[in-house]
Structure formats: C-alpha cells, structure tokens
DODO-833550 format. One line per 4 residues: number of its first residue (from 1); their letters; for each residue x, y, z of C-alpha. Coordinates in nm, 2 decimals. Layout:
N
NUM	A	X Y Z ~ ...
# end
This chain:
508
1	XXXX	6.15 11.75 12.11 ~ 6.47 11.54 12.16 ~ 6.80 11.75 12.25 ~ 7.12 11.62 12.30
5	XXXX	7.49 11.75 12.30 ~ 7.82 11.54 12.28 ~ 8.13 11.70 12.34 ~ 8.47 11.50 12.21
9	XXXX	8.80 11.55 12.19 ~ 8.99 11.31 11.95 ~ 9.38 11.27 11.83 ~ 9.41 11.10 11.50
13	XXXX	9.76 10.96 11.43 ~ 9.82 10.83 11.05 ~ 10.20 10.76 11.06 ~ 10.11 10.42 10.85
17	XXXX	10.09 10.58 10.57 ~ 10.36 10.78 10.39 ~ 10.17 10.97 10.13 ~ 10.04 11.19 10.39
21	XXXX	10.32 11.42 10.34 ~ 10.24 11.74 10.18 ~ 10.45 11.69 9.85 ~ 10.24 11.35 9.81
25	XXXX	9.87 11.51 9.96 ~ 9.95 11.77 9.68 ~ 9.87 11.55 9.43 ~ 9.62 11.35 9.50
29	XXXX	9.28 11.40 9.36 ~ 8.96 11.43 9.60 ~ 8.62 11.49 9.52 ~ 8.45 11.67 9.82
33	XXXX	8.34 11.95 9.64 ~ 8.17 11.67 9.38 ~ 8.43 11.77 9.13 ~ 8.80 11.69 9.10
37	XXXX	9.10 11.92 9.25 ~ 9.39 11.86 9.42 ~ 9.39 11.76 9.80 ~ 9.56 12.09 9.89
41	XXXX	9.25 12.27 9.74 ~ 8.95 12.08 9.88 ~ 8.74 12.18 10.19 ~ 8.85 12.15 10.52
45	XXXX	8.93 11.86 10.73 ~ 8.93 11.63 10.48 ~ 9.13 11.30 10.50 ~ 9.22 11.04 10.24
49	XXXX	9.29 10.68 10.19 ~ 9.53 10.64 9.87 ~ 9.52 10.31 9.62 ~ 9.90 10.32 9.81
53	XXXX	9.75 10.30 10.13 ~ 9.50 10.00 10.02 ~ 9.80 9.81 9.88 ~ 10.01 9.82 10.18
57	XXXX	9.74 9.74 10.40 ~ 9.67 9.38 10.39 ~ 9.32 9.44 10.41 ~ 9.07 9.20 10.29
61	XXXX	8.81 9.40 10.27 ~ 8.64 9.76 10.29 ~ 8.53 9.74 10.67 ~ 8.85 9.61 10.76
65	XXXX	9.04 9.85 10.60 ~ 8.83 10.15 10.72 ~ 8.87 9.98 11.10 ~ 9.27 10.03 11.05
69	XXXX	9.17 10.46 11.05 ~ 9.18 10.66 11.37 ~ 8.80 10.82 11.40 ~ 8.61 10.54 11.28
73	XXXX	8.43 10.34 11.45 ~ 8.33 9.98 11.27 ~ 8.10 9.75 11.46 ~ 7.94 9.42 11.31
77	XXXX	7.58 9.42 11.50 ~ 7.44 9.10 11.28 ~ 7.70 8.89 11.18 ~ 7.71 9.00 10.85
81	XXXX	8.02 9.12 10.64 ~ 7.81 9.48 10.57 ~ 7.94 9.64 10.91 ~ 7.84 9.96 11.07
85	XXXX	8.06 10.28 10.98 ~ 8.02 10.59 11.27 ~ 8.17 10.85 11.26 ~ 8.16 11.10 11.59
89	XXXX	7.99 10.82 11.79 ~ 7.63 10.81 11.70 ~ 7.64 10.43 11.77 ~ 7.35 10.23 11.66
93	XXXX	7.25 10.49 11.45 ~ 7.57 10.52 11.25 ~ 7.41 10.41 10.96 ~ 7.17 10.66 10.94
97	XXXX	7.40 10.96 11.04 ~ 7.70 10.87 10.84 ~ 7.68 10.88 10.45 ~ 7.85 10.65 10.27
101	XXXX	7.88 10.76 9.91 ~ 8.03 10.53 9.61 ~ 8.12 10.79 9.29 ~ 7.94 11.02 9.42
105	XXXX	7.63 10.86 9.48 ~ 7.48 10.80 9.79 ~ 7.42 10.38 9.87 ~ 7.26 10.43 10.25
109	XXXX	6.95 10.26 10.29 ~ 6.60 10.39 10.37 ~ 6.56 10.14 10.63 ~ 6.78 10.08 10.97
113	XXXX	6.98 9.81 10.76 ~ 7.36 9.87 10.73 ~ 7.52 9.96 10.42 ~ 7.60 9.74 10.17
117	XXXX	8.04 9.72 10.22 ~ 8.06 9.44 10.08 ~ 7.93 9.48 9.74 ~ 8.22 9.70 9.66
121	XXXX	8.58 9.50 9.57 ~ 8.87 9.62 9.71 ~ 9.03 9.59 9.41 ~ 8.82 9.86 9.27
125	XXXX	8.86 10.12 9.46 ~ 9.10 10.43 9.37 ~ 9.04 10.61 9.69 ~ 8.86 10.68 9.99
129	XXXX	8.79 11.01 10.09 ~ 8.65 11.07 10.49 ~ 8.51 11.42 10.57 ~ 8.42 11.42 10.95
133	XXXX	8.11 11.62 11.06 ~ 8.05 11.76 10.64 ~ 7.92 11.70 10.39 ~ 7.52 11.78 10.44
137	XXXX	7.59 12.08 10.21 ~ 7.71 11.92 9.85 ~ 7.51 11.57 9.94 ~ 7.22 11.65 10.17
141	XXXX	7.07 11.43 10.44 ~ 7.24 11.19 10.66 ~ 7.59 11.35 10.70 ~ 7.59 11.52 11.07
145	XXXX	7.86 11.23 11.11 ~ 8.01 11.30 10.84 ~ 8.11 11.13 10.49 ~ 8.26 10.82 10.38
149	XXXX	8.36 10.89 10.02 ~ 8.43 10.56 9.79 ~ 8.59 10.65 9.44 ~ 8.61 10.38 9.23
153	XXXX	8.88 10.31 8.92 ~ 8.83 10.39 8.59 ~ 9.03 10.30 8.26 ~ 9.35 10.48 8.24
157	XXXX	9.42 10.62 7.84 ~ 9.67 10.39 7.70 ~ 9.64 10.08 7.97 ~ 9.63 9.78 7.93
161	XXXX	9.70 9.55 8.23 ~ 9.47 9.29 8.44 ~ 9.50 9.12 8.77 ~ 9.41 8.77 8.96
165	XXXX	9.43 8.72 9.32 ~ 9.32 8.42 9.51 ~ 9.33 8.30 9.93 ~ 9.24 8.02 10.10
169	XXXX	9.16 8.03 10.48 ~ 9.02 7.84 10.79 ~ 8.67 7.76 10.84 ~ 8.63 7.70 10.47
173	XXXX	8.77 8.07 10.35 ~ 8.75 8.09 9.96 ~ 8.85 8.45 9.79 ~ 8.91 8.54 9.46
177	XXXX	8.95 8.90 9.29 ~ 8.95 8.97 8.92 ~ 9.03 9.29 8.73 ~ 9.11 9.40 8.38
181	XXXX	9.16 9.74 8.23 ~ 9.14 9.79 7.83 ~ 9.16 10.14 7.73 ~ 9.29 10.33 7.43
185	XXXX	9.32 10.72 7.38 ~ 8.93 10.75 7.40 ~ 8.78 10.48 7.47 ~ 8.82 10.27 7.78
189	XXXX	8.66 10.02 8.02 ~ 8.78 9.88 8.35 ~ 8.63 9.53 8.50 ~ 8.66 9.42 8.87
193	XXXX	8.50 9.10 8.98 ~ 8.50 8.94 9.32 ~ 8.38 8.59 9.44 ~ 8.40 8.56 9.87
197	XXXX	8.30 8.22 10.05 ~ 8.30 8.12 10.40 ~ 8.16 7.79 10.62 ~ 8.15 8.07 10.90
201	XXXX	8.26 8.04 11.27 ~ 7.94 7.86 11.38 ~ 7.69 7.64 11.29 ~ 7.47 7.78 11.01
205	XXXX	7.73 8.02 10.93 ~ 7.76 7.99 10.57 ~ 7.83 8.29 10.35 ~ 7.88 8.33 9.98
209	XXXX	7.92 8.73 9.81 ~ 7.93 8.79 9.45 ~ 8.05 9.13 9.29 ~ 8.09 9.23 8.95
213	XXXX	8.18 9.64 8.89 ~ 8.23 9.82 8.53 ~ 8.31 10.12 8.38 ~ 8.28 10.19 8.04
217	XXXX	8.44 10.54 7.91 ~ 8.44 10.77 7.61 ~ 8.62 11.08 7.55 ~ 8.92 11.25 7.74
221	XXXX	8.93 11.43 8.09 ~ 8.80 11.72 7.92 ~ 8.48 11.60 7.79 ~ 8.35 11.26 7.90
225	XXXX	8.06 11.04 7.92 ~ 8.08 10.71 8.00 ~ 7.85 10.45 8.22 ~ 7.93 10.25 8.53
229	XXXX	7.72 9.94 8.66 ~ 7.75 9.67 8.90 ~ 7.58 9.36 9.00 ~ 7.62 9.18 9.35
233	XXXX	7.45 8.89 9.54 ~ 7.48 8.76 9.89 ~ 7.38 8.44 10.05 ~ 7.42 8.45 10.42
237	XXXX	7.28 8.18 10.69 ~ 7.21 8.33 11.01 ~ 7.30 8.11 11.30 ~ 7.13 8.35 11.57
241	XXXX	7.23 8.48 11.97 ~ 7.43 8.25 12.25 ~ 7.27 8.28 12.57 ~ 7.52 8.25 12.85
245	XXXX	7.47 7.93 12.92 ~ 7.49 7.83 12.56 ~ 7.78 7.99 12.51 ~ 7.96 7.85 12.77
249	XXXX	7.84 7.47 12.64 ~ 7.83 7.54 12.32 ~ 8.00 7.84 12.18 ~ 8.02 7.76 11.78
253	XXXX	7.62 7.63 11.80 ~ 7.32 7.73 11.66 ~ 6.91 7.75 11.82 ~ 6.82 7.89 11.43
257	XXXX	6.93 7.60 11.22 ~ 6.70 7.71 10.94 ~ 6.72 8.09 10.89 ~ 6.87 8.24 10.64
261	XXXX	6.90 8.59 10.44 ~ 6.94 8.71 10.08 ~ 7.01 9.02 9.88 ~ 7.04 9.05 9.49
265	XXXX	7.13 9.42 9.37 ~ 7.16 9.58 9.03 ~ 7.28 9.97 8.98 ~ 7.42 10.19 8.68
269	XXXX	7.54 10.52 8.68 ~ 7.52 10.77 8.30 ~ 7.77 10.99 8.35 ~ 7.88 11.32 8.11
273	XXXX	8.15 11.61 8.20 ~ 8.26 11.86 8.00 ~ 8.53 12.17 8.02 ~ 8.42 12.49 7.88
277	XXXX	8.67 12.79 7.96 ~ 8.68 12.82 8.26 ~ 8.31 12.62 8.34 ~ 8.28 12.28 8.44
281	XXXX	7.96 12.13 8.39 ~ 7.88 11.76 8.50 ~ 7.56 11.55 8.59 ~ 7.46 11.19 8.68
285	XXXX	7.17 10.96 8.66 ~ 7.19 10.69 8.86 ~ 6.95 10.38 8.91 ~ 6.94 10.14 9.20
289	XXXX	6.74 9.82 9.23 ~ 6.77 9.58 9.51 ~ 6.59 9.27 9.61 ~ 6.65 9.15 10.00
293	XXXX	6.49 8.88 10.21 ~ 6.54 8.78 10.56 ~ 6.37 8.41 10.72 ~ 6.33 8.35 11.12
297	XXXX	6.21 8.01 11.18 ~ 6.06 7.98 11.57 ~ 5.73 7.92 11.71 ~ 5.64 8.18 11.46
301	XXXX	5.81 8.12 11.15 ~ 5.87 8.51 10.96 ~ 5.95 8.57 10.61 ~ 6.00 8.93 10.48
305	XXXX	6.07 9.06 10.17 ~ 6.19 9.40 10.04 ~ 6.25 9.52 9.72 ~ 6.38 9.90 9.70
309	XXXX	6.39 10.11 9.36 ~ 6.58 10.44 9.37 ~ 6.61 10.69 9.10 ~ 6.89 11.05 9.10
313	XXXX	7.00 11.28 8.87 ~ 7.22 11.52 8.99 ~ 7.34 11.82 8.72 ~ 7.61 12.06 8.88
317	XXXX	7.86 12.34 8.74 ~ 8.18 12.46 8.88 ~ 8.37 12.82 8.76 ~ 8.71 12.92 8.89
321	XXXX	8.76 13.27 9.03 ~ 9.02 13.53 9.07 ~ 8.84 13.83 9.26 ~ 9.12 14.07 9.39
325	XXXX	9.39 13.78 9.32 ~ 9.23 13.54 9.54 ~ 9.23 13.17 9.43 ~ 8.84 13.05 9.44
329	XXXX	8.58 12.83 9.28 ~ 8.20 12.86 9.31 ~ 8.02 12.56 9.27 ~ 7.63 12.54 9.21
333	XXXX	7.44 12.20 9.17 ~ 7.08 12.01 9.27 ~ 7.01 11.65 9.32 ~ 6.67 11.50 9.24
337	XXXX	6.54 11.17 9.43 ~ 6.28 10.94 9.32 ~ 6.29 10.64 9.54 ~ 6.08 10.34 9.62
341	XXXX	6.01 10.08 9.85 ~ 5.81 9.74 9.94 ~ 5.82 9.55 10.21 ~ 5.62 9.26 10.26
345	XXXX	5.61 9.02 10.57 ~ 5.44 8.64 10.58 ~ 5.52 8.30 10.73 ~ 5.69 8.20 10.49
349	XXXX	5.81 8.22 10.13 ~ 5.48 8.08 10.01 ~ 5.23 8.30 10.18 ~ 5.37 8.66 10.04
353	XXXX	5.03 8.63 9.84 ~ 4.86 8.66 10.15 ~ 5.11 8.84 10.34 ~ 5.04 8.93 10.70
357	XXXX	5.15 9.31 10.63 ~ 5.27 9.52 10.38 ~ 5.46 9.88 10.37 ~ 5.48 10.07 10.09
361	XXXX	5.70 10.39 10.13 ~ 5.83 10.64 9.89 ~ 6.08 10.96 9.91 ~ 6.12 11.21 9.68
365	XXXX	6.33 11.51 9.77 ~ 6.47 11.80 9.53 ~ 6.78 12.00 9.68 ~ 6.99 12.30 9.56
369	XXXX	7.34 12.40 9.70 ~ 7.59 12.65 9.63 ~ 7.92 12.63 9.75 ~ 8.22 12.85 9.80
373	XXXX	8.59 12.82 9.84 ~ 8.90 13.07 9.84 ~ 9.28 12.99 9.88 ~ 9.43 13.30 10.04
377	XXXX	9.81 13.36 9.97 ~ 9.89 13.42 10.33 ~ 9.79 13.02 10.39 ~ 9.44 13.07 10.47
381	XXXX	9.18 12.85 10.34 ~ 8.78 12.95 10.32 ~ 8.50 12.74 10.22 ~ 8.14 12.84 10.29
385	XXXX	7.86 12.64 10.14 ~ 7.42 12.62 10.19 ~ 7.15 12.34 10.08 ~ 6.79 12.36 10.02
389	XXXX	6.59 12.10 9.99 ~ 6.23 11.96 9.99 ~ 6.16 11.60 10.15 ~ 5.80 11.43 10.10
393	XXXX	5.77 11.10 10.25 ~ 5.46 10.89 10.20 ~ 5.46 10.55 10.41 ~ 5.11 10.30 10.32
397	XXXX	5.09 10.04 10.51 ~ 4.83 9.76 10.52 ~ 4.82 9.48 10.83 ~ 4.55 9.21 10.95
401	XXXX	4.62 9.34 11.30 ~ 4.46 9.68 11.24 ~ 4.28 9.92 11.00 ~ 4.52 10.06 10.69
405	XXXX	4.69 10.33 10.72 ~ 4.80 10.58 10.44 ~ 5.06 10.87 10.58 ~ 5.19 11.16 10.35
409	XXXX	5.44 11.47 10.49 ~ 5.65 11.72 10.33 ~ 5.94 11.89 10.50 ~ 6.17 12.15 10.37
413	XXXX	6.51 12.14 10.57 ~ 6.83 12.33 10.48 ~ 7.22 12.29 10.57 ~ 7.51 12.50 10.58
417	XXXX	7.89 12.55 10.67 ~ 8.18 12.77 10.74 ~ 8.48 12.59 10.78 ~ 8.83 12.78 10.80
421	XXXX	9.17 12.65 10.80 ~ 9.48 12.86 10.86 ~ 9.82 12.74 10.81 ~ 10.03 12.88 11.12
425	XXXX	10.40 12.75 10.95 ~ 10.52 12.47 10.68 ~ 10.41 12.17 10.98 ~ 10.12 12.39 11.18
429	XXXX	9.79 12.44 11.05 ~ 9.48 12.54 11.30 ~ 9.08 12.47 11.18 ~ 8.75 12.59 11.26
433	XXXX	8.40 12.44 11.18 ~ 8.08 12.58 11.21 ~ 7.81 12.44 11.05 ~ 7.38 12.23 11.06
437	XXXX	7.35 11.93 10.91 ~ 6.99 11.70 10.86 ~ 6.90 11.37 10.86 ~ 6.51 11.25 10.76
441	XXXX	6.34 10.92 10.91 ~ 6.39 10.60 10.76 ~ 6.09 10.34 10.66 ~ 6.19 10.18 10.99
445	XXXX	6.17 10.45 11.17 ~ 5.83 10.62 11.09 ~ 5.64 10.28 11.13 ~ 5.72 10.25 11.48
449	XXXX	5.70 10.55 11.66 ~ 5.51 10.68 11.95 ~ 5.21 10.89 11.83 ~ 5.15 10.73 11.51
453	XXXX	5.27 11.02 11.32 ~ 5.59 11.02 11.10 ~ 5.87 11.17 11.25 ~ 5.99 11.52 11.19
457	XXXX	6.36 11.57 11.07 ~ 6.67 11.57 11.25 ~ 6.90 11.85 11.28 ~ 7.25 11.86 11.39
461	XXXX	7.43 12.19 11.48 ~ 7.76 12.13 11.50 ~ 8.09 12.36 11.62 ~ 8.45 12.23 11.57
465	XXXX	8.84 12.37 11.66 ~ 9.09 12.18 11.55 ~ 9.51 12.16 11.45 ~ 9.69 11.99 11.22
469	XXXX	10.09 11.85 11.25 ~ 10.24 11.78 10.90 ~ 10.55 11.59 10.86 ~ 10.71 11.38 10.56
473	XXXX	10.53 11.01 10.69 ~ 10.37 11.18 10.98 ~ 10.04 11.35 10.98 ~ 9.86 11.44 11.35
477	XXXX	9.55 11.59 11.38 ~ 9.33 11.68 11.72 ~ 8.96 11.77 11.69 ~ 8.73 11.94 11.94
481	XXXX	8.40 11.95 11.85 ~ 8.05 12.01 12.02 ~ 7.71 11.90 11.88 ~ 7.34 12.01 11.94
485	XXXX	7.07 11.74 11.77 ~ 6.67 11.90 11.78 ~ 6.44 11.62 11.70 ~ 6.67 11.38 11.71
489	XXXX	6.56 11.01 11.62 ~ 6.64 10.71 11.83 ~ 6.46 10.40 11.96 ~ 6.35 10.46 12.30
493	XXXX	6.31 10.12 12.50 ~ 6.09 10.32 12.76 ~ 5.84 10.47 12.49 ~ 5.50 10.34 12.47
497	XXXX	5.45 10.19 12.10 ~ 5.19 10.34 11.82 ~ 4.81 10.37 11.89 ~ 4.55 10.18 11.84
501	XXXX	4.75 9.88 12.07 ~ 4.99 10.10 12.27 ~ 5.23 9.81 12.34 ~ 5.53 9.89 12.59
505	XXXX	5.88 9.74 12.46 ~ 5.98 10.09 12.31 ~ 5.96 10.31 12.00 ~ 6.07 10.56 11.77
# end
C-alpha cells in the first residue's frame, strides 16, 4: 500500500479581475452542483473565470489563460499545446487527479496523455468554473485535485451577432477565430470555429489545430433540449529532447526529423431540461470518438495507434427546500459509462496488420450521488454530498514478446464531503473541508505495473481550513489543507517491471 500526505498552505490573490466583487459574484451563474444557481448559492470554495475576465485577458488560448490564476499549476511536458492542468501539486499525475470537465462532461483520458485544451476555442467559452480539492461527489473519479469546469456558450433568445478575429506572429504564427450566434424566441444555434498554425520554435516543429464547436437549441430556460457537437484535428511534428551539448550547439535542432503525431476527434452531447414546480429534472447523453497516432523514427522505428470510444448518460433531479425557513436544495443524480479503447503498436504505418502488440481495454462504471446544500440566514453556508459507484475494468492485451493476457476487476469505491463556509462580516468569510475523493487506473497504468495485476483504486482523504477577504475588485483567499492518498498510483523508477521478464527501469 502507497501512503502519502502533503501539507500546503496557499494565498490566492485575484485583484485582475473586477467581477469578483460580491454585487458582480451575485450574479453570475455556476454549475458545481451540475445545475445552474447563482455564485452566492453554490458549494464552497468555488472560484470563477467570467467571459469578462477572458476578454480582458489577452489570452490566446485555454492553458494560457488558466496559467494567469493563482493555484494552478500549467506545465507543457511534450511540446504540445494540450498542457498539463494540477491542481494541489500532484505533478506528473495532474492529469489523472485533476478533472477537467467541458458542459458537464468529463474529457480526461483513460491513458497518461494530457487533456485535450486545445480543442476547445476561447471564443467559446462562457465560463470557467475551478473547485479546488471537490468535486468527486457530483462527477466521480479523478477529482482529489479538484475540478476544472469549462461552460461553453449557447444561443442567447433574440441574438443575432457574429465575430472574426485574426493574428499573425513570429515563427510562422497563423490564428483565426470564427463565431456566429442565430437565435430567435425558441430556437437558437451558436457556431465557434478556430484554425491555429505554427512553423514552431525548432526544427520539426510544425503545428496545425482545427476546431469547430455547435449548439443547436430548442425551447426556453424552462424546458430545453437541444444538441451540442464538435469536431477537432491536430497535426503536430515532434522535434524530440536537446542533450546538453546539443543544446548548447544547436538549440532550435532536431535528432527526430521524421516523427510526427496525430489526433482526429468527434463528440456530441443530447441534452433535455425541464422545470416542474419546484423539480428540476435534466439528463445527457454524450458520445466521444477519437482517433490518435504517435511515430518515433530511431533504430527502432514505432508506430502506435489508438482509437478511444466513450459513451454517458447522466439523468439527475434537483428540488428546492424550505425546512424550518432554511434555504436548501437536494440534488439526486447517476452517471453511466460505457467506454472503449484500442491501442495498437507496429513499425510503422503499414505493419498495424501485423502489429507487434495490441491492448484492448474497456471501463464501465455506474455511480449514484446525492447532494445537499442549505443557506443559513445568519451567513452560514452547508453543503454535504456522497457517491456510489461501481468500476469494472477489463484490459486484453496480446504481444509477440509473451503469452496473451486477458485481465477483468470490479471495484466499488465511494466519495463524500462536508464543506462549511461561514461569513464572519460583509469582507470576512472562514471555510472548512472535509471530505474522500477516488481516482481508478488508467490503460497506461494497469499494463505496466509491478505484479502483473491491475492496480487497485486510489483514495484521497482530504481536510481543509480556509478564509476568504472580499472587496469591490479585490478578492483574497488562504487555504490550508492536508491530504492522505491509500493506494496511491505513481511510476516508481526503482520498481522491478511485470513478470514473466522482470525488467528493472521502473513501474506502476
């Protein structure tokens, strides 16, 4: 068993931005409870990036917007524009312990590959919404970071506007943005298209990102049903490490002059909500398909190719509450996962008929949660919340270095939280967190590992004080928070690799 504990202590300063006032917080809309309210209303310790904020920015895109935030961390491992988010410092395993959702939807991978940032335009986006350390209770698995929230625009009733924007830059910089929003009383759809092009710093450098993003509406905010999609595809030459000594000859160079990567990636999203008294009933179904390839040309040329299928519907139901006078909402909801995965690696493009391995994973998980929050009058704000869910994993894999293998496990971890906030005066506010959070092993993860065996989930138990200063253009928050991890997962370098070979060099 793997135990660790991390203890922080963090100051957050967002004077940059002056909707953080509470007048302006007041109305903006967040989604944390996965259903609309006012900022004032949602859980604890959550923090939001306004359309305002995106606009005054300069930004040019999602990670380097999110890198302008106190808490996050953003670090570019690969070269590519889809950069690492963390959140509390999980480092190389940000990716798999901070959830990025986009409308609600989860877009993490089940591999050790970053998320995909830069298939979203920045011209899309309504707002950002960052929840550190929550979220495992209303999304499940991979949020003992916390969550990275990405709300998208839809058509506005009664709009009609759209938008160009184009740049130039050095080292052969090409960006242009399109959006257009047609919507009458009922009936609405918003476009937002992006085309980004780059000769890169060094040799082999070459990038070029297309992104189209829709939303097709019906009905009122009432009762709705509408169906967002998107498209993107990437084209990215990998020009490889610089040894010292090539760095210091040579810095822009290039010892990979021939590898490359790919990705092509399709989604939609069916949406319906609808307002009945005082019930809110909603649910999704969301499809993902994504095609990726990566080429390393040395002594031993390797091609691999993955394609990744995913399939959720998640039905859910909020009522509003008054016991005793008390201000409260109960929410109830469940997610169900279908997803699928190929990866196949050969020497080449050619040779994936006779590949020299093959994995073949699935995941399919079935969750529950309930969740619970109160606005006292006396400025006191509760919010409890607890997940079930059941993970099975099944990871085939098929190599002409060894025997098959066919791997099948079924776990059943849960989540909760208690998180308090109490407003001292108009400016003071002090916070509490208590709470266990999960994560479960990727594709990556479970083929390299140390027995053989596929891993065993990840839990995070995780306690947090906090306080809050709240000024008109001035908003200060400090953080204290300590976290247990049992099981966790991490690549070891002094681990001895899987059995039948037991190769040193690390594992999982």
């Amino acid at each position: 068993m793997q135990f660790k504990s991390a203890i922080v202590f963090a100051v957050l300063a967002t004077a940059l931005c002056p909707c953080v006032n509470s007048f302006a917080e007041d109305a903006v809309v967040v989604t944390a409870t996965r259903f609309p309210e006012r900022a004032l209303d949602a859980p604890v310790g959550v923090r939001i990036i306004t359309r305002q904020d995106i606009d005054s920015s300069m930004a040019g895109s999602l990670p380097e917007l999110l890198a302008k935030y106190g808490g996050l961390n953003i670090r570019n491992n690969s070269g590519a524009p889809d950069q690492q988010i963390d959140l509390r410092g999980f480092g190389i395993t940000s990716d798999q312990n901070t959830l990025v959702l986009l409308d609600g939807v989860r877009i993490n991978e089940n591999d050790l590959s970053s998320t995909r940032l830069s298939s979203i335009a920045l011209q899309s986006i309504e707002r950002i919404e960052i929840v550190p350390g929550s979220g495992a209770v209303p999304y499940g698995g991979g949020a003992s970071g916390g969550t990275v929230h990405i709300i998208t625009k839809g058509p506005q009733a009664g709009e009609k506007s759209a938008s160009v924007h184009a740049g130039a830059g050095s080292y052969g910089l090409l960006d242009a943005r399109v959006s257009a929003n047609l919507a009458g009383e009922r009936v609405g759809l918003a476009l937002n298209a992006s085309h980004l092009e780059s000769d890169g710093y060094r040799s082999n450098n070459q990038l070029s990102q297309e992104n189209i993003q829709g939303d097709l509406r019906f009905g009122d905010a009432g009762d709705m049903a509408g169906l967002k999609f998107a498209a993107d595809r990437q084209r990215l030459r990998l020009p490889g490490s610089r040894d010292e000594v090539q760095y210091a000859n040579d810095p822009r160079g290039t010892a990979t002059p021939n590898d490359y990567s790919f990705r092509d990636g399709e989604n939609a999203t069916l949406y319906v909500r609808r307002n009945v008294g005082r019930f809110e009933l909603a649910a999704d179904l969301y499809y993902r398909h994504q095609l990726s390839a990566i080429f390393n040309d040395g002594a031993f040329p390797l091609y691999g190719q993955t394609s990744l299928d995913t399939l959720v519907f998640s039905p859910r139901g909020r009522v509003r509450l008054e016991p005793f006078g008390v201000r409260s909402e109960l929410v109830l909801g469940g997610d169900i996962l279908d997803g699928n995965y190929r990866r196949t690696f050969a020497g080449n493009p050619a040779a994936l008929t006779s590949p020299l391995s093959t994995n073949v994973a699935s995941q399919n998980s079935e969750g529950v949660f309930v969740q619970y929050n109160a606005q006292f009058e006396q400025g006191t704000k509760l919010s409890l919340g607890w997940r079930a869910q059941r993970v099975t994993d099944n990871l085939d894999t098929v190599s002409m270095f060894g025997a098959p293998t066919e791997q099948s496990q079924s776990r059943s971890p849960k989540a909760y939280e208690l998180a308090l906030r109490q407003e001292v005066n108009d400016r003071f506010a002090l916070l509490a967190k208590l709470g266990t959070s999960f994560r479960t092993a990727t594709v990556d993860d479970n083929g390299l590992t140390s027995t053989g065996n596929l891993l065993e989930p990840q839990t995070a138990h995780n306690r947090e004080l906090g306080a809050e200063y709240l000024r008109p253009g001035l908003k200060l928050r400090a953080n204290f928070y300590y976290m247990d991890l049992d099981n966790e997962i991490y690549f070891s370098p002094l681990a001895v690799g899987p059995p039948p070979f037991f190769f040193p060099g690390g594992a999982n």
